[in-house]
PAVO-422058 format. One record per residue (C-alpha): residue number from 1; residue in three letters; x, y, z. Coordinates in nm, 3 decimals, m for minus. Layout:
<pts>
(pt NUM ALA (X Y Z))
...
</pts>
This chain:
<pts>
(pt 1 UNK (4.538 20.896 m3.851))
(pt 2 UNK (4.617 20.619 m3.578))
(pt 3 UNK (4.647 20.257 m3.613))
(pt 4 UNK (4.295 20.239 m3.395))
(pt 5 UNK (4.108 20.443 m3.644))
(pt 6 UNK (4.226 20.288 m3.929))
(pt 7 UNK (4.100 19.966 m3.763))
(pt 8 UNK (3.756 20.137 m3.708))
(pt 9 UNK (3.678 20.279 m4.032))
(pt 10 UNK (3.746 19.943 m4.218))
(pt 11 UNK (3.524 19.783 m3.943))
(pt 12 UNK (3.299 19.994 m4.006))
(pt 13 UNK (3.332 20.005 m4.441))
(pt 14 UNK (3.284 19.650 m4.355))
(pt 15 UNK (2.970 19.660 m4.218))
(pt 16 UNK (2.814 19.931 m4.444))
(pt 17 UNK (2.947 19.850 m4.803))
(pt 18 UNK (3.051 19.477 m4.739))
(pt 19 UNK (3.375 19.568 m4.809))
(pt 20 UNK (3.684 19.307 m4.737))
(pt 21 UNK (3.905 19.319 m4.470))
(pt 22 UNK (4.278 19.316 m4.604))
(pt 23 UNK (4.179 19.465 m4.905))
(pt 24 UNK (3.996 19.803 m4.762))
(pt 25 UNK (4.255 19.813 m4.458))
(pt 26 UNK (4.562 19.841 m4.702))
(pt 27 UNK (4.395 20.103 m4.906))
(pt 28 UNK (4.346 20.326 m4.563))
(pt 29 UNK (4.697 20.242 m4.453))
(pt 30 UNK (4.826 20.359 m4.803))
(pt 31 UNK (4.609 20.654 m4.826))
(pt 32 UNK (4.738 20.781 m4.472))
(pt 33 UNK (5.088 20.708 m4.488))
(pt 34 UNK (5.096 20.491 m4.173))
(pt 35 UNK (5.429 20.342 m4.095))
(pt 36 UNK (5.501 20.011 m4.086))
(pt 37 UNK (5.473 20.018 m3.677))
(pt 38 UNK (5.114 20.158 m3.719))
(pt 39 UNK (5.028 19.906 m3.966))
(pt 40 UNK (5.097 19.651 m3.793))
(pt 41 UNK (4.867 19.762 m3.533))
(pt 42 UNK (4.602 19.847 m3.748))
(pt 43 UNK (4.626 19.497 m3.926))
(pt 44 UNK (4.620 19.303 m3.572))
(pt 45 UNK (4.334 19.528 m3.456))
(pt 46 UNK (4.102 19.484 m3.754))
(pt 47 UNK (4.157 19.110 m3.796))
(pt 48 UNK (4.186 19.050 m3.387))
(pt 49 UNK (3.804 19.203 m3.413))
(pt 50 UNK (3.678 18.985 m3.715))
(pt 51 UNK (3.846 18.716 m3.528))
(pt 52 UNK (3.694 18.709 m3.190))
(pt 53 UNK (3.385 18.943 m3.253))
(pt 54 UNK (3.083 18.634 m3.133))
(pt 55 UNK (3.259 18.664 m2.799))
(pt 56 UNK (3.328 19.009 m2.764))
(pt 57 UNK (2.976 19.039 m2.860))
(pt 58 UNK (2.869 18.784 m2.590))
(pt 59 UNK (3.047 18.997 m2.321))
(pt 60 UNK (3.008 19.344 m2.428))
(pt 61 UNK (2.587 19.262 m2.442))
(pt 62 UNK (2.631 19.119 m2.062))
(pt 63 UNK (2.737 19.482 m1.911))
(pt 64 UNK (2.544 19.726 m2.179))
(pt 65 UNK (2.153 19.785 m2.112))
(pt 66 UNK (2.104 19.854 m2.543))
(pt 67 UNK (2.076 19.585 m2.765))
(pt 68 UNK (2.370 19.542 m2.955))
(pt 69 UNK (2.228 19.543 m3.307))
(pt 70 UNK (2.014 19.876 m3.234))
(pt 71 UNK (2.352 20.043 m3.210))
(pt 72 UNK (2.543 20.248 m3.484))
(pt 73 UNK (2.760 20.077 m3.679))
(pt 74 UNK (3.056 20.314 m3.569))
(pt 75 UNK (2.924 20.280 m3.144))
(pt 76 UNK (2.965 19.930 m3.186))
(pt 77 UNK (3.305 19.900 m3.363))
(pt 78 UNK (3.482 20.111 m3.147))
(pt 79 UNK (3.303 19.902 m2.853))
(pt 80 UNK (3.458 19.569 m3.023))
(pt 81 UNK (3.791 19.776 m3.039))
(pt 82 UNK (3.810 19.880 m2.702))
(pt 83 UNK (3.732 19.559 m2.539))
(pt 84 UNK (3.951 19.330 m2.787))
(pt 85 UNK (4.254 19.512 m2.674))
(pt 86 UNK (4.150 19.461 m2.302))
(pt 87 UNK (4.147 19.127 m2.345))
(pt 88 UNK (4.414 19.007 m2.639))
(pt 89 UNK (4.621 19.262 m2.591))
(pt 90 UNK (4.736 19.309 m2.225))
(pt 91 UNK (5.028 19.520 m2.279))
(pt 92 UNK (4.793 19.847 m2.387))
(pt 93 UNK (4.649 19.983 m2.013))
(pt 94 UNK (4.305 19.908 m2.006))
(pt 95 UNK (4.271 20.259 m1.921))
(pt 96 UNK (4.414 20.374 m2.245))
(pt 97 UNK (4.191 20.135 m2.457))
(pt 98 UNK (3.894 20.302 m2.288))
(pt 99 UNK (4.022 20.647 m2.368))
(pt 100 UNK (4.098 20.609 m2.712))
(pt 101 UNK (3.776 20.459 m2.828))
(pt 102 UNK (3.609 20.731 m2.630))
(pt 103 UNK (3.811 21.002 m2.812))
(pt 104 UNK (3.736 20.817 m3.147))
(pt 105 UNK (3.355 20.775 m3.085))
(pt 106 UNK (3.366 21.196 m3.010))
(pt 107 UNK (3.510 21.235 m3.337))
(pt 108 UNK (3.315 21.006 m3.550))
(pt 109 UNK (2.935 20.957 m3.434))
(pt 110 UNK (2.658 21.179 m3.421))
(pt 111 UNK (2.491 21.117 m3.109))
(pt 112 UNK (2.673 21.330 m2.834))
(pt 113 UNK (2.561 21.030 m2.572))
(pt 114 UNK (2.755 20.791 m2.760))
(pt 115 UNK (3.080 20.831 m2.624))
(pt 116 UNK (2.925 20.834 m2.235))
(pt 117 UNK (2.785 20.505 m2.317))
(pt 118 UNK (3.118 20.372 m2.440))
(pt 119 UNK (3.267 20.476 m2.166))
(pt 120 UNK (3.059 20.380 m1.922))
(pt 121 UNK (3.075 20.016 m2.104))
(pt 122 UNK (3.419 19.960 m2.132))
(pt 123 UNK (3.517 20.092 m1.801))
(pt 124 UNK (3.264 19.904 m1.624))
(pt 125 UNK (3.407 19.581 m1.782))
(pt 126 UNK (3.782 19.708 m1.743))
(pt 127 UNK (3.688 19.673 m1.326))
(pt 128 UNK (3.582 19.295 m1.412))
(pt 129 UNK (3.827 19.196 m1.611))
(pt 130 UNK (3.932 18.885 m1.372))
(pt 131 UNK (3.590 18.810 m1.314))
(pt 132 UNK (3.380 18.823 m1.652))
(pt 133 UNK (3.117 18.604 m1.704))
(pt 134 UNK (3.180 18.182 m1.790))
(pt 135 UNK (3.054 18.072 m2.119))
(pt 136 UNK (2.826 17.783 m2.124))
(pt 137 UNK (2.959 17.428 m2.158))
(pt 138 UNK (2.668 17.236 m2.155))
(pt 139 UNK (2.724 17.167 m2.551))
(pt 140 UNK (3.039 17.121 m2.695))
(pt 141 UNK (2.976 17.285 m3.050))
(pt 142 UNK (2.809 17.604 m2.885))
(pt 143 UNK (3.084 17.648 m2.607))
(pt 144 UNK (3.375 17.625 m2.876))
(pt 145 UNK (3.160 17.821 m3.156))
(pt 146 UNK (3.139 18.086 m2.889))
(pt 147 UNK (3.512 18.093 m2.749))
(pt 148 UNK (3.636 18.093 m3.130))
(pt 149 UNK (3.360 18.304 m3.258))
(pt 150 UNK (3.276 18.065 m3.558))
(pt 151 UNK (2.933 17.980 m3.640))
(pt 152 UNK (2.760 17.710 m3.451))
(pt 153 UNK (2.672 17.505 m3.804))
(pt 154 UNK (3.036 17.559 m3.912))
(pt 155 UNK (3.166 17.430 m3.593))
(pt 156 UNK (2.921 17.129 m3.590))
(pt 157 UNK (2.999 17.061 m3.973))
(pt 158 UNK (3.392 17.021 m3.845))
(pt 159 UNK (3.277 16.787 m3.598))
(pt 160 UNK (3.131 16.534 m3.853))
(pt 161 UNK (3.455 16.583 m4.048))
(pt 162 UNK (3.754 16.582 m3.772))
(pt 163 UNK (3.808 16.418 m3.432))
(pt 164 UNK (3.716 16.670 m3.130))
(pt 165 UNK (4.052 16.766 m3.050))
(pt 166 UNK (4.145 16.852 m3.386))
(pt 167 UNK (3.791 17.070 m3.431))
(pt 168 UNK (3.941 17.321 m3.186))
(pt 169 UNK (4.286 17.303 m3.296))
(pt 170 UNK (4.159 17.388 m3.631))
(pt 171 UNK (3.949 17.664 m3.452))
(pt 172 UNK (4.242 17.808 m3.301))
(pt 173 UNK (4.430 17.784 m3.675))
(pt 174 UNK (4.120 18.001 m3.751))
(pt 175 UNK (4.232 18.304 m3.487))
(pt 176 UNK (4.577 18.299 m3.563))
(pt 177 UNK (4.832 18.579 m3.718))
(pt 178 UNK (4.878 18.421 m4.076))
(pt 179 UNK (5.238 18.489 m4.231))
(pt 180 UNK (5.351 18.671 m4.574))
(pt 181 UNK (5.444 18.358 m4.765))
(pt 182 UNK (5.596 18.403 m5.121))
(pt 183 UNK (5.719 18.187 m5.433))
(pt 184 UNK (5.997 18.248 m5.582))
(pt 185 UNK (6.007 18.281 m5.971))
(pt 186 UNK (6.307 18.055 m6.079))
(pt 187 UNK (6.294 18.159 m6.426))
(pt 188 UNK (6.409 18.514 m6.269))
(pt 189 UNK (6.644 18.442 m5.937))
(pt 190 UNK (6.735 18.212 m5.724))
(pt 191 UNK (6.630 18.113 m5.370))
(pt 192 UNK (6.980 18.234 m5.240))
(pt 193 UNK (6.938 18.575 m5.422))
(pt 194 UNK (6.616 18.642 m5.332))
(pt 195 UNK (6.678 18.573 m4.975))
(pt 196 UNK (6.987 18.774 m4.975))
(pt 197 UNK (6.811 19.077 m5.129))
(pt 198 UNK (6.526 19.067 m4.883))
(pt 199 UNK (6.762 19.068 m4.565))
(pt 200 UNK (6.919 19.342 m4.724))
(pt 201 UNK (6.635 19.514 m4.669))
(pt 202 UNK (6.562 19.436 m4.367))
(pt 203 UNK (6.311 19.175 m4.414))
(pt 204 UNK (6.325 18.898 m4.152))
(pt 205 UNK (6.332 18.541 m4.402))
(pt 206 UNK (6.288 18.179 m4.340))
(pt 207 UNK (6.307 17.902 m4.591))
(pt 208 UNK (5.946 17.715 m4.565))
(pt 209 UNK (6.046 17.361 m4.398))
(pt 210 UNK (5.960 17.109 m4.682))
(pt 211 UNK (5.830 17.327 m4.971))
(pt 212 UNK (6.122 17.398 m5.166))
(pt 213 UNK (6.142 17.801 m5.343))
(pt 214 UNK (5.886 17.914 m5.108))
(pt 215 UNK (5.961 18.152 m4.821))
(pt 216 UNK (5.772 18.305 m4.488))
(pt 217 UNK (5.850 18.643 m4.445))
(pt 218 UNK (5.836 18.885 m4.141))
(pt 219 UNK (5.923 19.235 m4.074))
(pt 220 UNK (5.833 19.312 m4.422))
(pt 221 UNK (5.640 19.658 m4.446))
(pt 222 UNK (5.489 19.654 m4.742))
(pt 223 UNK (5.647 19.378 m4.969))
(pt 224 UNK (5.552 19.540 m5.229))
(pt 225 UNK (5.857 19.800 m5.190))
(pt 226 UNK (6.119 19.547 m5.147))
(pt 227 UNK (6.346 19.471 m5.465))
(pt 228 UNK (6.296 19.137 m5.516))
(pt 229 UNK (5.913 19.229 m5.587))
(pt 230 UNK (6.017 19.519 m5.821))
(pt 231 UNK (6.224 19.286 m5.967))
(pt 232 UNK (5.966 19.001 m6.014))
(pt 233 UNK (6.147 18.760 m5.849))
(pt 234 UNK (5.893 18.699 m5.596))
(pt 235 UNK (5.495 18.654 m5.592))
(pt 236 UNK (5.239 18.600 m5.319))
(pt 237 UNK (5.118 18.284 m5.290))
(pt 238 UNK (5.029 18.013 m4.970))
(pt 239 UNK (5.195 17.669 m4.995))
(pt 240 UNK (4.848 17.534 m5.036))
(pt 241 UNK (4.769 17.639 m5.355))
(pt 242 UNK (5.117 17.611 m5.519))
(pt 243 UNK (5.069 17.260 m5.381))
(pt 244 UNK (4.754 17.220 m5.627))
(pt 245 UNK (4.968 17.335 m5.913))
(pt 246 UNK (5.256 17.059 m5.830))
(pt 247 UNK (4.978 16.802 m5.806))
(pt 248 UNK (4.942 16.854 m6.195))
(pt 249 UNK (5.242 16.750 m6.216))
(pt 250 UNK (5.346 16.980 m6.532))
(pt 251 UNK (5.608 16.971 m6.795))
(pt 252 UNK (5.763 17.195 m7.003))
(pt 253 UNK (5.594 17.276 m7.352))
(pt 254 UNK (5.240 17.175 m7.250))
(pt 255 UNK (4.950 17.378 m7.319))
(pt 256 UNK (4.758 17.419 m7.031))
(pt 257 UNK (4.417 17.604 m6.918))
(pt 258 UNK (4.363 17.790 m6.552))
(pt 259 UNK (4.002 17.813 m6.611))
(pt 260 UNK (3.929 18.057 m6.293))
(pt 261 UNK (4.261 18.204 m6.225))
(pt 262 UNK (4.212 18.570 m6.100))
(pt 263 UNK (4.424 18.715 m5.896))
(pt 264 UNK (4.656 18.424 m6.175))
(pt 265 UNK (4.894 18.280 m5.850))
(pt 266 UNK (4.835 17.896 m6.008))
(pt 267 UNK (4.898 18.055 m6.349))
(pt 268 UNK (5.220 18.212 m6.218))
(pt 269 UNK (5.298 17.877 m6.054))
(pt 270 UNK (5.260 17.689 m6.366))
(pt 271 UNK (5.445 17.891 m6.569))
(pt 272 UNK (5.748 17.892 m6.355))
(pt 273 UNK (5.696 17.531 m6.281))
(pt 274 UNK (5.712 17.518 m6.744))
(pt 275 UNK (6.012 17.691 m6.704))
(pt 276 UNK (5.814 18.015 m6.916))
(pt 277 UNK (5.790 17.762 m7.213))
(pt 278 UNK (5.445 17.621 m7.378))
(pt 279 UNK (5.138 17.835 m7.356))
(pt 280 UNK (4.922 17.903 m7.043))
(pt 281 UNK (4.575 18.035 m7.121))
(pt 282 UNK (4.459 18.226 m6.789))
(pt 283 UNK (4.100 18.337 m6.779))
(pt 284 UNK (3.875 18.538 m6.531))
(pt 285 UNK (3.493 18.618 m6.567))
(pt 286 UNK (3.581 19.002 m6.527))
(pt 287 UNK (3.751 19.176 m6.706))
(pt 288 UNK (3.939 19.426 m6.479))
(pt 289 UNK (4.074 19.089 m6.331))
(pt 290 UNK (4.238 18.990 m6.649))
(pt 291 UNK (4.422 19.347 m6.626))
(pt 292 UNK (4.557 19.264 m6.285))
(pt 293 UNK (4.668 18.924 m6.430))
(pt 294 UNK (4.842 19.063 m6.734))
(pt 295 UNK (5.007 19.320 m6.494))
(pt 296 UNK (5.155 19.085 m6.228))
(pt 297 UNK (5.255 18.830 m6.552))
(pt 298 UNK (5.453 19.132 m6.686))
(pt 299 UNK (5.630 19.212 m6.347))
(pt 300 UNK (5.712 18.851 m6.402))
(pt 301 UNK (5.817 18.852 m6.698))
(pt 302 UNK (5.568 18.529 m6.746))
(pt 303 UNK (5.579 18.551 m7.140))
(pt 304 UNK (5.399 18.241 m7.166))
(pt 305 UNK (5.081 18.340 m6.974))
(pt 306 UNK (4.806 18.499 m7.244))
(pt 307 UNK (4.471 18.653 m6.993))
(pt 308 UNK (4.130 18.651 m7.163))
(pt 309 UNK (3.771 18.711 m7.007))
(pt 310 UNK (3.599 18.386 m7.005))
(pt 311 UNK (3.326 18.236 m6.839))
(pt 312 UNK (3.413 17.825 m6.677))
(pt 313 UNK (3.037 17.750 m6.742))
(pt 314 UNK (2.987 17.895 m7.096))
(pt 315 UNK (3.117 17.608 m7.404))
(pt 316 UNK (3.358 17.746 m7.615))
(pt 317 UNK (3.418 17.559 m7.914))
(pt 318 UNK (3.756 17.647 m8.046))
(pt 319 UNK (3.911 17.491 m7.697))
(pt 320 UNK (3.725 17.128 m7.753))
(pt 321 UNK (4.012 16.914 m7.679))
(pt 322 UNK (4.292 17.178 m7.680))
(pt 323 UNK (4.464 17.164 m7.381))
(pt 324 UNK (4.702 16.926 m7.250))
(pt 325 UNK (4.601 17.032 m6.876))
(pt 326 UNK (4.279 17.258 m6.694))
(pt 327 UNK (4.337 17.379 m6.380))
(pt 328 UNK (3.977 17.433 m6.262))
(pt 329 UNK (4.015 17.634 m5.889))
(pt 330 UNK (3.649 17.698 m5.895))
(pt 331 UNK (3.441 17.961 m5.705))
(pt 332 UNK (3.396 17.826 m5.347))
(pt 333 UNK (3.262 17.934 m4.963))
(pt 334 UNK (3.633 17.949 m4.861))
(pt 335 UNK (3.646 17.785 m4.564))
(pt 336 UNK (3.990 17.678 m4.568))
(pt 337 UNK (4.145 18.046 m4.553))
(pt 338 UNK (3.962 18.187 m4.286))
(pt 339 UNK (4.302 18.275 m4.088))
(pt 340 UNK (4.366 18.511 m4.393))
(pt 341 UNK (3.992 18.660 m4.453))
(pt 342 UNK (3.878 18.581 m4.108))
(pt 343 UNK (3.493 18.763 m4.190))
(pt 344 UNK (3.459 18.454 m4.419))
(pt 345 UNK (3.338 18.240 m4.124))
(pt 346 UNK (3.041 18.463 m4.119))
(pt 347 UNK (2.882 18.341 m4.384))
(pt 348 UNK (2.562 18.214 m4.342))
(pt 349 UNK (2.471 17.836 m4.483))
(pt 350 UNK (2.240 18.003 m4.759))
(pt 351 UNK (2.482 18.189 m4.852))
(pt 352 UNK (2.660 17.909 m4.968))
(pt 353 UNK (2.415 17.662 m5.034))
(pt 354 UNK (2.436 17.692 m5.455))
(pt 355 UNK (2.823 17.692 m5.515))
(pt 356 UNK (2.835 17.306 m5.541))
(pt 357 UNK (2.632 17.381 m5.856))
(pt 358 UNK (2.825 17.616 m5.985))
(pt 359 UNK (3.167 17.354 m5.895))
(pt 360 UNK (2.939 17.118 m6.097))
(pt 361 UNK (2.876 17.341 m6.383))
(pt 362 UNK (3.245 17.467 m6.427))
(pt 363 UNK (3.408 17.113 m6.402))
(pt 364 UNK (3.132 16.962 m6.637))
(pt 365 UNK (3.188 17.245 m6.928))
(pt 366 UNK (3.594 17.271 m6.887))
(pt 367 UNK (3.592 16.874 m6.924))
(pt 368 UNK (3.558 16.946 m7.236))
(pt 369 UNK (3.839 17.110 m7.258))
(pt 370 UNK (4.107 16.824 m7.181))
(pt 371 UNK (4.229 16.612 m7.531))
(pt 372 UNK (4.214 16.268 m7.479))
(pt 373 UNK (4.471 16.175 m7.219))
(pt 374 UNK (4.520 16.498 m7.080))
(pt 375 UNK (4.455 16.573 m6.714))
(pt 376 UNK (4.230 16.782 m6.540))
(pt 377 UNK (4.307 16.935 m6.195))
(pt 378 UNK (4.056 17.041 m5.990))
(pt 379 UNK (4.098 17.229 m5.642))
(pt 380 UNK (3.906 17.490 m5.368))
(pt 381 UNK (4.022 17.630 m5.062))
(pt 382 UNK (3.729 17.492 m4.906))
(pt 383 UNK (3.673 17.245 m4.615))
(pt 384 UNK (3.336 17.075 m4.698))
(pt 385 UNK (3.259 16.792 m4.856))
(pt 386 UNK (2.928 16.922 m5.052))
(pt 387 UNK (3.177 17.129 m5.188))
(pt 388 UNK (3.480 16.925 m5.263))
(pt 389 UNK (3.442 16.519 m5.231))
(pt 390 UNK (3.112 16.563 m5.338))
(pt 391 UNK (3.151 16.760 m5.657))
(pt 392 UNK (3.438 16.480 m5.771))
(pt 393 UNK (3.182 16.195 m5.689))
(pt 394 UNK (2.922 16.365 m5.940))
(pt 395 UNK (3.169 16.452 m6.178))
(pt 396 UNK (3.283 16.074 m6.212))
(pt 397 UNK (2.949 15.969 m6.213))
(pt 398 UNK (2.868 16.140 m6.537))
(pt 399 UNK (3.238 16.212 m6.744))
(pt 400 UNK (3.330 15.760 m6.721))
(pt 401 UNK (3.624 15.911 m6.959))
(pt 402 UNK (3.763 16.027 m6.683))
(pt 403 UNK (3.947 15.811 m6.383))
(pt 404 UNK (4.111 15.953 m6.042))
(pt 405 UNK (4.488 15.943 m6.085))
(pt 406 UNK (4.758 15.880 m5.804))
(pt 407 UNK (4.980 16.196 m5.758))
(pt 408 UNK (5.274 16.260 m5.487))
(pt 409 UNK (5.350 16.605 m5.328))
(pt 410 UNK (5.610 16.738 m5.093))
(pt 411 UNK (5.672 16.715 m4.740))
(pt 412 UNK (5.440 16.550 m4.487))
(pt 413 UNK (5.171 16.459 m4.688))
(pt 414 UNK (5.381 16.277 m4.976))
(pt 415 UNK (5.187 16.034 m5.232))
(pt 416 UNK (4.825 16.054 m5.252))
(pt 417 UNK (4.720 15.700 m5.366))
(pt 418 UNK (4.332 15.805 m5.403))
(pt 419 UNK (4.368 16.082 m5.620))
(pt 420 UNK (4.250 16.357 m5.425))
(pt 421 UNK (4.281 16.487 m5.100))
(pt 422 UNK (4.219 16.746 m4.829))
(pt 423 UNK (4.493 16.977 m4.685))
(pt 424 UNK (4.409 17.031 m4.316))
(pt 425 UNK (4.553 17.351 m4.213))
(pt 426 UNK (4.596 17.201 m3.834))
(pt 427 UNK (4.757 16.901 m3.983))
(pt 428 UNK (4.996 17.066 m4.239))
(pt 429 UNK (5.039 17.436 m4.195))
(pt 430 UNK (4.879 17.514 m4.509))
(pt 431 UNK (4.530 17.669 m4.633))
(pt 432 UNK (4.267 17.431 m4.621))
(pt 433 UNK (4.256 17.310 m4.986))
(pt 434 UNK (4.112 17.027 m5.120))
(pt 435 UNK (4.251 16.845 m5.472))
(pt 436 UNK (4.141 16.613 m5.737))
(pt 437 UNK (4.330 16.479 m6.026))
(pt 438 UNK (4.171 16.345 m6.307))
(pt 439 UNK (4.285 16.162 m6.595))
(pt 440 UNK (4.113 16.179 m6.942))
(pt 441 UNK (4.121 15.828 m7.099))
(pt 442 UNK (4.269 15.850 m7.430))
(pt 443 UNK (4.604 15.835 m7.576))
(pt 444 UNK (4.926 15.738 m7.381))
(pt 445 UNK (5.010 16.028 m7.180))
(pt 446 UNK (5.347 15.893 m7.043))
</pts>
C-alpha cells in the first residue's frame, strides 16, 4: 500500500464512520507495514487535507461542474489529495499528483467515470496553478476562515478574544506540523540517559527550551519501538498539560484524585512529580480506558497510580473529603489542540453548545471531593471562555469555600497572580490550555 492510499482510506474512514485522524491512520500504517519514509508521507498527507480542506474545497468547486457534496466520499478524497499536493507540496510534479489519484480512484470507486472526472479536474487546475482564483477580502473573518480553513464562528470567536494579528498567527499554529514531545519519568532515568538512548537509535532529540525533563523528538519512526519507551522511561505528553499538573504544585505523600484522566498523562505526571510515593486515584467513565491506564502505569512502573471506572458527575460518598488534591481535566470542544487533531475545528457550535454544563457538573460534584484546605485544579485544552473563564466564574459563585490561589510555572509565562490562566499556543508554543487553581478554605495547608 502507498503513503497516498493510506492517506485516502483514513480520509475516507473519516468521513463514513467518524473515525479520528491519528488514531485510524496509525492503525493502517501498522497493519501495512509502511516504513517510516511512507509514514511520514501518509501522516503529512492526511493531516495537510484536514488542515486546508475549506480551501481546497473552495478551489476544487471553481473548476468541477458537480457539486461537491453529491460526490462519493472516495471521488472527493482523492480530489482533496491530488490538489493538496499541487499546492503544499511543490516538490511532487503536478503531473504525478494527477496520476496517482487517478490510478487510486480506478482502484477504489465504482463508477468507471470517476477517474475521467478526476482527471479532467485536477489537470485542468494543474494548467492554472499561477493563476487560481483570489479569495474574497471584503471581510476579514471570512477571508482568513477561508485561507486557514477554520470555521467562520471559530475565527470570529478568536477575534473577540485576541488582537487581529495574533488571530492569524494562531490560525497558522492551527496548520502547522506538531512535534513528538515526551516526559521523561525521573523515578526511572535521567534526562541524560534518555537522550543518549534515543540518539542511539537514531532519533533526532532536543531538550524543550524552558520546560525542564521534557523533550521534542524527530526522526523517530514509531516511538513506540525505541528503548527508552520499552523501558518506561519516557511517556507522551505536550508541555501544556504537564504544565497543568505543575500548577498543582504537588508534594510527595499526598493523596490526590485525576477525576477524568484517560489516556492517565496528568496521572503519570503527578506521580513522577510524587516521586511514585502517596496514592493517585485515576478514573475514566469507560472502562476499556482504565485498561489502557493500568497498562501504560505498569510500563511505568507508576506503583502509586490505582485506575477505577468512575463517573466526575455521579457523588460518591466514600471520597467526601478524601483527597488532598483533584485534578479535574474535564470533557471539552478542544480547541486548543487543533494542530494535533486538526478535524476538531470542524465542529459545529451545537455540537459544543452543552459541555459548559457538563464542566459545571464535574467541577460541582468532585468539589466535594477536596478536605478542607486541599486544592482543586481544574484545566481544558480549550480556547473559549464559555468553556473555561466562565465555568470558574460559576463555580465561585456557588462553592464561597473555595478562593482562586496564586501559582507560578516555568518559562515565559512564570507566576500567575490571578489564579488561572490561558496558554496561547501562538504566545507560548504549547496546546491551548486553560487553568484554574482553587483553594478549599479549611485547615492550614502550608
Amino acid at each position: 500500500m502507498s503513503a497516498r492510499e493510506a492517506a485516502l482510506l483514513t480520509l475516507v474512514a473519516m468521513e463514513r464512520q467518524k473515525a479520528w485522524s491519528n488514531g485510524h491512520l496509525k492503525k493502517v500504517i501498522r497493519d501495512e507495514g509502511l516504513d517510516r519514509r511512507d509514514a511520514a508521507l501518509a501522516t503529512r498527507l492526511c493531516f495537510g487535507v484536514l488542515q486546508n480542506r475549506m480551501l481546497l474545497d473552495y478551489y476544487l468547486q471553481q473548476y468541477s461542474t458537480m457539486k461537491l457534496n453529491k460526490m462519493e466520499s472516495k471521488v472527493l478524497a482523492n480530489l482533496r489529495l491530488g490538489l493538496y499536493q499541487m499546492l503544499f507540496m511543490t516538490k511532487i510534479p503536478a503531473n504525478a499528483a494527477v496520476s496517482e489519484a487517478v490510478e487510486l480512484t480506478k482502484k477504489h470507486c465504482k463508477n468507471q467515470r470517476a477517474s475521467g472526472m478526476v482527471n479532467g479536474i485536477l489537470r485542468n487546475i494543474a494548467r492554472n496553478l499561477d493563476n487560481l482564483p483570489t479569495l474574497d477580502r471584503s471581510s476579514q473573518a471570512s477571508y482568513l476562515s477561508l485561507l486557514y480553513s477554520h470555521p467562520q464562528w471559530l475565527v470570529e470567536e478568536l477575534e473577540g478574544l485576541l488582537p487581529q494579528e495574533e488571530v492569524e498567527a494562531l490560525l497558522k499554529w492551527d496548520n502547522g506540523e506538531p512535534p513528538v514531545t515526551v516526559q521523561v519519568n525521573t523515578c526511572r532515568a535521567t534526562t541524560s540517559q534518555v537522550i543518549a538512548s534515543l540518539e542511539e537509535e537514531g532519533v533526532t532529540v532536543q531538550k524543550h527550551p524552558w520546560l525542564p525533563e521534557c523533550l521534542i523528538l524527530s526522526a523517530t519512526g514509531d516511538v513506540a519501538e525505541r528503548t527508552a519507551w520499552k523501558e518506561g522511561w519516557i511517556y507522551a505528553q505536550d508541555p501544556a498539560a504537564k504544565l497543568a499538573v505543575l500548577a498543582a504544585g504537588l508534594t510527595t505523600g499526598q493523596k490526590v484524585l485525576d477525576a477524568c484522566a484517560a489516556p492517565g498523562g496528568k496521572s503519570f505526571a503527578s506521580a513522577i512529580v510524587m516521586g511514585n510515593e502517596g496514592s493517585i486515584t485515576s478514573c475514566d467513565l469507560h472502562a476499556h480506558k482504565k485498561g489502557l491506564i493500568e497498562a501504560s502505569a505498569a510500563r511505568l512502573g507508576l506503583t502509586s497510580i490505582t485506575a477505577q471506572v468512575a463517573d466526575g458527575k455521579k457523588f460518591k460518598k466514600n471520597w467526601a473529603e478524601a483527597f488532598d488534591t483533584v485534578i479535574a481535566d474535564v470533557p471539552c470542544s478542544g480547541l486548543g489542540v487543533i494542530r494535533k487533531k486538526p478535524e476538531i475545528r470542524y465542529k459545529t457550535l451545537e455540537e459544543i453548545s452543552g459541555l459548559p454544563q457538563i464542566q459545571k457538573d464535574i467541577l460541582d460534584n468532585v468539589a466535594n471531593y477536596v478536605r478542607p484546605g486541599g486544592l482543586l485544579l481544574y484545566s481544558t485544552c480549550t480556547l473559549r471562555k464559555e468553556e473555561n473563564e466562565q465555568v470558574a466564574q460559576a463555580f465561585l459563585a456557588s462553592h464561597p469555600q473555595f478562593k482562586l490561589e496564586a501559582f507560578t510555572l516555568p518559562g515565559p509565562i512564570g507566576e500567575v497572580a490571578e489564579g488561572q490562566c490561558t496558554l496561547w499556543p501562538q504566545r507560548v508554543e504549547t496546546d491551548g490550555f486553560f487553568i484554574a487553581r482553587f483553594r478549599r478554605e479549611g485547615e492550614d495547608h502550608a
